[in-house]
N, C-alpha and C positions, 0 to 999 in steps of 0.2 A: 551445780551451785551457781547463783547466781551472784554477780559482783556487784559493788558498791554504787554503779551507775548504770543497772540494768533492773528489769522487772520482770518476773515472771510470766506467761503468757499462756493460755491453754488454747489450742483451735480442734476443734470437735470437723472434723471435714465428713464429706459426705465420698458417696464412690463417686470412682471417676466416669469421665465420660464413655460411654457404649461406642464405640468404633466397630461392632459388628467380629465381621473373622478377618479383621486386619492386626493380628496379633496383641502383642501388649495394648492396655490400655492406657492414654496417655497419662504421662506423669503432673500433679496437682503442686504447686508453689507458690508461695510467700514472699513479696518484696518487704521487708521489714524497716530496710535503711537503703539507701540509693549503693547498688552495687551488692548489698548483700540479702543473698535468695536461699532459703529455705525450704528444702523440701517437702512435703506434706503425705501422709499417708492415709487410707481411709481411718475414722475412728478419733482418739483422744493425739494431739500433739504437743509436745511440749516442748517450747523456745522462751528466749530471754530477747528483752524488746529494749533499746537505750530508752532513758527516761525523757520525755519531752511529747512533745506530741508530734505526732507526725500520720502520712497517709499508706497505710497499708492494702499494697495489690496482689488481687489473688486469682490466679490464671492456671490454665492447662498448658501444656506443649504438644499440642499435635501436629508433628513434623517438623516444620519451620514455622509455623503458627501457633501464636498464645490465642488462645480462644476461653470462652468462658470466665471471662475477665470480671472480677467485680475490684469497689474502692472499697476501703472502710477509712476514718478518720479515726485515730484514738489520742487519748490523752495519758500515755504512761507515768504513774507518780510511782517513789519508790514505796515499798509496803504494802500496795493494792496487786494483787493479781488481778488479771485479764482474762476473762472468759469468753471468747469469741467463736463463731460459728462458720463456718464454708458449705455452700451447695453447689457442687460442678453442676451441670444443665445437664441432661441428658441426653442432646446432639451437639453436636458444636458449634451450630448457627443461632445458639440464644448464648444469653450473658449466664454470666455465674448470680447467686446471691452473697451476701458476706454482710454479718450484723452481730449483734453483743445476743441477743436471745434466740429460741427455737426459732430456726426460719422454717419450718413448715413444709409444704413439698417443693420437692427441684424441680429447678424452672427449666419448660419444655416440655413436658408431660403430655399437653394438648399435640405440640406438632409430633411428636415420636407417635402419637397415637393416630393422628392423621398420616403417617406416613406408613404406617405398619399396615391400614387398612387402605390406605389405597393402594396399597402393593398383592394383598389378597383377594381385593374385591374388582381389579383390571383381567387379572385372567378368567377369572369368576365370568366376568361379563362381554368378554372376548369369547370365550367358552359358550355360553348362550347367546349369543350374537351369532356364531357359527351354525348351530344350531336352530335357529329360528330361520333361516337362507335356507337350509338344507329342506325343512318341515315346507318351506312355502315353494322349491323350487319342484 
């Protein structure tokens, strides 16, 4: 329930970021008010926001590092709920996105794709590289 100087809040988060086989994947959270953080889980979330406006940061924990950071600014009045959005990035060398409507796809996409494929196409070409020595020696 929410109290007389709070406001409903919905965040729709996205998965988190891909760490590969380094076990869990890191945990997604919500700076709501300086000092108090909010956990986040894939899917629909629901917290209560104090009323005022203020800037809401939305990060990863990988390790000792916040990564995929995004800001939002919102204006909490009482009576309105919040529908806000979270996209973890899908490495952790790009930013998060965080906005009031569909954000679209997660940002990162391009380099996870460049990195998946230069990781298949180096032994690919190591592989024929060896092979072309061999054919001409």
């Amino acid at each position: 329930m929410t109290g007389p100087a709070a406001v409903p809040a919905y965040v729709d988060a996205s998965d988190p970021i891909f760490t590969g086989a380094y076990g869990r994947p890191p945990a997604m959270y919500v700076e709501v008010a300086p000092g108090r953080i909010v956990q986040l889980r894939p899917g629909r979330n629901e917290l209560e926001l104090p009323c005022g406006r203020r800037r809401l940061r939305f990060y990863s924990q990988y390790w000792f590092f916040q990564v995929g950071r995004a800001e939002l600014d919102v204006d909490a009045r009482p009576g309105q709920p919040l529908w806000l959005h979270y996209a973890a990035p899908y490495l952790i060398y790009s930013r998060g996105r965080a906005g009031f409507g569909q954000l679209g796809r997660r940002p990162g996409a391009a380099a996870a794709a460049m990195i998946l494929g230069s990781a298949l196409l180096l032994p690919l070409a190591l592989v024929g590289i060896f092979l072309l020595i061999r054919a001409l020696s």
